[in-house]
C-alpha positions in Angstrom: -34.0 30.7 -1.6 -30.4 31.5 -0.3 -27.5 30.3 -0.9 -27.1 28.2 1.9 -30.6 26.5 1.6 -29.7 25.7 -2.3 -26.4 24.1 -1.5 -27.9 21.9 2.2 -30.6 20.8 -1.1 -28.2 20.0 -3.9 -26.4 17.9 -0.4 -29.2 15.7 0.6 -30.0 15.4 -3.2 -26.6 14.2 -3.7 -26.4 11.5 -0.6 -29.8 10.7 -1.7 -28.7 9.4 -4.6 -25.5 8.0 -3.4 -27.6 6.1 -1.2 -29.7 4.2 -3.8 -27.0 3.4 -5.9 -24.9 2.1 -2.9 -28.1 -0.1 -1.9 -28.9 -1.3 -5.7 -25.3 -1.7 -6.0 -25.1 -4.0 -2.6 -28.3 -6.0 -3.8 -27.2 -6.2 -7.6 -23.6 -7.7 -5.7 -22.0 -8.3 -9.5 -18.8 -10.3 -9.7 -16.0 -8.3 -8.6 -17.6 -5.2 -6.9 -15.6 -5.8 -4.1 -12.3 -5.0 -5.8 -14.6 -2.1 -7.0 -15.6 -0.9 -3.5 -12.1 -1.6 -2.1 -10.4 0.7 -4.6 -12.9 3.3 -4.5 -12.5 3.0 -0.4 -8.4 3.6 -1.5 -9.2 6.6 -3.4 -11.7 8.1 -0.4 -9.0 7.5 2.0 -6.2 9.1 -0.2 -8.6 12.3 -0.4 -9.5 12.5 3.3 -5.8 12.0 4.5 -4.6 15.0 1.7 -7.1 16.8 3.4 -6.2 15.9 7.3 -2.6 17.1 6.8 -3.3 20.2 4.7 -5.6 21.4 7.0 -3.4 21.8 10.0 -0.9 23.6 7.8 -3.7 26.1 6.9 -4.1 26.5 10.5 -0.5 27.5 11.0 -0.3 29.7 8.3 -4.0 31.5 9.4 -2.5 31.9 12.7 0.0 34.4 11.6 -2.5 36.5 9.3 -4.3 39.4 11.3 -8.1 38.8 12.0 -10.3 40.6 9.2 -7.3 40.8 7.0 -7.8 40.1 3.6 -5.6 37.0 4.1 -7.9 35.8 7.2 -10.5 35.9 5.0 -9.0 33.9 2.5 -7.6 31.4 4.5 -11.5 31.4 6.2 -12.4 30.4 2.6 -10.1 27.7 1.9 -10.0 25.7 5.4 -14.1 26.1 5.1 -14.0 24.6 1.3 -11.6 22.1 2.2 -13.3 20.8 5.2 -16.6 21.0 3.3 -16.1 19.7 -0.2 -13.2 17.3 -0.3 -12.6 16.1 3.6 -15.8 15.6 5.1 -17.0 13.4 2.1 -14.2 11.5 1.8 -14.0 10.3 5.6 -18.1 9.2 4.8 -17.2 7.3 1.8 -14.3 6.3 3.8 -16.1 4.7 6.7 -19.5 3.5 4.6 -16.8 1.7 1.9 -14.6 0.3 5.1 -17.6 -0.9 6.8 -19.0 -2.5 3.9 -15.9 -4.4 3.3 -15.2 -5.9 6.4 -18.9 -6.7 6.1 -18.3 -8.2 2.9 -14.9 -10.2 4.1 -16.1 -11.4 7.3 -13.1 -9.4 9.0 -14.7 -8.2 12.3 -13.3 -10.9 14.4 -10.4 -10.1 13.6 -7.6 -8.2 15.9 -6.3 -6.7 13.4 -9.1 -5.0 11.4 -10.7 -3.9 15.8 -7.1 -1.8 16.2 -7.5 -0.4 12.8 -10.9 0.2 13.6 -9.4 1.8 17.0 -7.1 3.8 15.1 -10.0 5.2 12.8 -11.6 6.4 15.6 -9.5 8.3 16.5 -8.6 9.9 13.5 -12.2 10.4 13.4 -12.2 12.1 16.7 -9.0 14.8 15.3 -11.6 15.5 11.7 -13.7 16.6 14.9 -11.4 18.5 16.3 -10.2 19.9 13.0 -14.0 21.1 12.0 -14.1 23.1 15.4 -11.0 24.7 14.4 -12.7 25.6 11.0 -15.2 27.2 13.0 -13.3 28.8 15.8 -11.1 30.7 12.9 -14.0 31.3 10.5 -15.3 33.4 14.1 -12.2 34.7 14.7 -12.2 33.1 17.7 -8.7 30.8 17.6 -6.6 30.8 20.8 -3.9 28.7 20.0 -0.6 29.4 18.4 0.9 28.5 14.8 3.0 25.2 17.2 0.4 23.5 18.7 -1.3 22.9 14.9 2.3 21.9 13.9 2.4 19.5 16.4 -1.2 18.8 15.3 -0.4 18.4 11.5 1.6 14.9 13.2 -1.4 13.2 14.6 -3.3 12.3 11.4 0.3 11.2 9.7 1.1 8.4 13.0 -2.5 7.2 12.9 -2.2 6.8 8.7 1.1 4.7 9.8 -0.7 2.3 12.1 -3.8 2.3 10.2 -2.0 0.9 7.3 0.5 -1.3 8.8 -2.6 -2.9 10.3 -4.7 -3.4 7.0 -1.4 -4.6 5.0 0.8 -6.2 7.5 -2.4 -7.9 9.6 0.1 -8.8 12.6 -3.0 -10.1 14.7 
């Protein structure tokens, strides 16, 4: 068995058991497991926002290192570990926590919670983006220069802005 195989097994394992838990959890429905869920949602959005604006900084850096250099390969390492272990799990947890909360609140009526929704999206849409990138370098196949994932590195800190300003402030 490779290496690959093992860890796509210890995965599904993993969100197997996630799963059952979140669904024993949900039908269980102790007292206070939504201040549980909401500050475990916190703590997956902290991780997946660390991980949104350090990537694009990776990006910048990779761009300057020559392809096949030892530092490429490096860089290759950490953007692929990032995405992978810390970033792509947290914007799951993220969104299954989120959903179940404005489930669990009765929110999705309200303006306020369909523009953060919105804003998600599209900060759902840049991980995309971001995971292509991942690959593109990892191939040695990037095209664009250190400033466009400057500029980039901006995208994920305005949507974090509005996102919040809609879940604290609730102006609609």
């Amino acid at each position: 068995m490779t290496v690959t195989q093992r860890q796509t097994i210890r995965a599904v394992v993993a969100v197997a058991i996630t799963a059952v838990l979140a669904v024993l959890l949900a039908w269980w429905n102790p007292s206070g497991l939504y201040r549980w869920v909401k500050a475990v949602h916190v703590i997956a959005v902290i991780a997946w926002m660390a991980g949104m604006l350090y990537l694009p900084r990776l990006f910048v850096y990779h761009c300057e290192a020559e392809a096949g250099s030892k530092q490429s390969e490096t860089f290759k390492t950490m953007e692929r570990r990032l995405l992978r272990i810390i970033v792509n799990p947290a914007m799951v947890a993220t969104w299954a926590l989120g959903l179940w909360l404005a489930w669990e609140g009765g929110w999705f009526a309200a303006g306020w919670l369909q523009a953060k929704l919105a804003c998600v999206l599209a900060l759902s849409a840049v991980h995309g983006f971001f995971s292509r990138w991942v690959r593109d370098f990892a191939e040695d196949r990037n095209t664009r220069p250190a400033r466009f994932f400057r500029a980039m590195n901006e995208v994920p800190t305005v949507l974090m802005i509005a996102i919040v300003i809609f879940a604290i402030v609730k102006p609609f």
